[in-house]
DRENFITI-414901 format. One line per 3 residues: their letters; for each residue y, x, z of C-alpha. Coordinates in Angstrom, 2 decimals. Layout:
N
a	Y:X:Z ~ ...;
END
This chain:
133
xxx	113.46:130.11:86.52 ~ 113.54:133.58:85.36 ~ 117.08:134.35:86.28;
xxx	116.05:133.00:89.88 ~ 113.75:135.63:90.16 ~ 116.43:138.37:88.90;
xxx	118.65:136.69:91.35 ~ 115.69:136.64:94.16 ~ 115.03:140.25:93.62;
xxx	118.43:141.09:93.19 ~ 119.35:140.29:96.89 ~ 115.40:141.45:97.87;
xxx	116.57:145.13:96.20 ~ 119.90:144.86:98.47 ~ 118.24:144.03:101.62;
xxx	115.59:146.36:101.50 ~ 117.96:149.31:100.77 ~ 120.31:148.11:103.56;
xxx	117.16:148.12:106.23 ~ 116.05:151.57:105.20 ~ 119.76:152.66:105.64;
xxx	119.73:151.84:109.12 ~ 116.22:152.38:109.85 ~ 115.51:149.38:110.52;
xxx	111.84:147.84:110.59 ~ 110.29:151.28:109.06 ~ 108.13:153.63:110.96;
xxx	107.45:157.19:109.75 ~ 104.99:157.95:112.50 ~ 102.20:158.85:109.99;
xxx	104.06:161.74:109.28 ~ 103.50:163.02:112.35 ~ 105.49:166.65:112.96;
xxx	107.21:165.99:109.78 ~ 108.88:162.96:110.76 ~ 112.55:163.04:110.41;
xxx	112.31:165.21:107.52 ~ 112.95:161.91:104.95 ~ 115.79:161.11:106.28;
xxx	117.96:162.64:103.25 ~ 115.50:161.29:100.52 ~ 115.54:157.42:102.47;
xxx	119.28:157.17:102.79 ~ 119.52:158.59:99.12 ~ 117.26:155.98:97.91;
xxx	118.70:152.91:99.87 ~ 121.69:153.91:98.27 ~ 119.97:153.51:95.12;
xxx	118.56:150.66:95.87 ~ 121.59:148.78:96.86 ~ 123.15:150.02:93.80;
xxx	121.08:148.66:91.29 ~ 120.56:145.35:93.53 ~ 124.49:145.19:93.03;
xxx	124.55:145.85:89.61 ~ 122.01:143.30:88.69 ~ 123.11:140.38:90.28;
xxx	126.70:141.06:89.07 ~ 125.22:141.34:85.40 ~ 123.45:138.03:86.15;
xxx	126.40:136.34:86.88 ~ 128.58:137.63:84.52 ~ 126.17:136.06:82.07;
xxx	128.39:133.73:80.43 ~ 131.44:135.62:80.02 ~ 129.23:138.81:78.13;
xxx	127.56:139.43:74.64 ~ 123.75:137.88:75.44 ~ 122.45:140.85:74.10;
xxx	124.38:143.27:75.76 ~ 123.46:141.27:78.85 ~ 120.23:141.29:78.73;
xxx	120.27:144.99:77.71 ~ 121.73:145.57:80.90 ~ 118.77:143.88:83.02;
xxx	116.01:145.55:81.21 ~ 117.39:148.63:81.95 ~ 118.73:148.13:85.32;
xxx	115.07:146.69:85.63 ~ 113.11:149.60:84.94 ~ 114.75:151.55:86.52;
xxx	114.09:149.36:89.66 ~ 110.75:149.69:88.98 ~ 110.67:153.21:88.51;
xxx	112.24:153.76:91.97 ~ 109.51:151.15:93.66 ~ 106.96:154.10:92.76;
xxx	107.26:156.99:95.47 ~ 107.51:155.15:98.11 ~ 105.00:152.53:97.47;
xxx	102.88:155.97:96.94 ~ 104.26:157.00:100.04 ~ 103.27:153.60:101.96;
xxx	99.79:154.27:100.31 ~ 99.19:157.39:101.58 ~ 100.06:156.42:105.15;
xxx	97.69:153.44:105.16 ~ 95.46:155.79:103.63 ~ 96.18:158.46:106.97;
xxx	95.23:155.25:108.87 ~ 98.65:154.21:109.86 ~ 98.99:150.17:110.79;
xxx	103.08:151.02:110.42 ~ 102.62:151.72:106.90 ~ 101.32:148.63:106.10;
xxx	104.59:146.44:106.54 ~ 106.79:149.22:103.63 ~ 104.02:148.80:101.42;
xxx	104.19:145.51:101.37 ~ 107.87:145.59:101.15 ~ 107.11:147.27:98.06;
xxx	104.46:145.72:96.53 ~ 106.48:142.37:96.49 ~ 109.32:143.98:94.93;
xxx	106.51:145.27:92.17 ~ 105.31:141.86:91.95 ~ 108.45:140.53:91.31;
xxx	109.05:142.70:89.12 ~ 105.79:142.40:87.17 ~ 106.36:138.39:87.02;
xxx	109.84:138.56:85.51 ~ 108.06:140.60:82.78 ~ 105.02:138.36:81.80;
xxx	107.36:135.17:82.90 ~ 109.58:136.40:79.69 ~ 106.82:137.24:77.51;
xxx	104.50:133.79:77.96 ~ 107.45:131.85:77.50 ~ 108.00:133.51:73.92;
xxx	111.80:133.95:74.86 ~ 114.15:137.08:74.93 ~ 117.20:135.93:76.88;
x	116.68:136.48:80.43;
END
């Protein structure tokens, strides 16, 4: 089950990098005269995004053929560090629904499934008393 969810938010990381690349699905209306100054910082972290995505699902399925430990070293860090990333714009998302912007509402909850996701493959691991992912 857990390697589902890698595998699940794998492909989620992927996708969501690919529709901030082309601007797909996002609106940055509550940013009013600034808008169009994320541009840089957006495509930077969809390329990020993507990246790890990419790197996780290929450590997932090279599984077998790797050291379990090293493996799994591999996830946690490639992991947090997908988690880490989550946090700006999540804040970001935040702060527009804060402004009062309806738009916002669909990238923070982009977000906050990726967090969730995130958050279950963590307590998944620990209530199941198991290291290997």
């Amino acid at each position: 089950m857990k390697r589902w969810l890698i595998a699940a938010l794998s492909v989620a990381s992927i996708v969501v990098g690919i529709l901030y690349a082309g601007q797909i699905g996002f609106s940055y209306s509550f940013l009013g005269a600034e808008s169009g100054s994320e541009r840089y910082a957006v495509r930077f972290w969809s390329q990020i995004s993507m990246g790890l995505g990419f790197i996780m699902l290929v450590t997932l399925l090279l599984r077998n053929k790797m050291n379990a430990k090293a493996n799994d070293a591999i996830l946690i860090f490639v992991l947090c560090l997908l988690f880490i990333i989550q946090l700006p714009p999540i804040s970001l998302w935040l702060l527009g629904m804060i402004v009062g912007s309806n738009a916002a509402i669909g990238g923070f909850a982009v977000h906050g499934l990726l967090i969730a996701i995130l958050v279950r493959i963590i307590t998944f691991g620990r209530s199941n008393k198991s290291s290997a992912v």
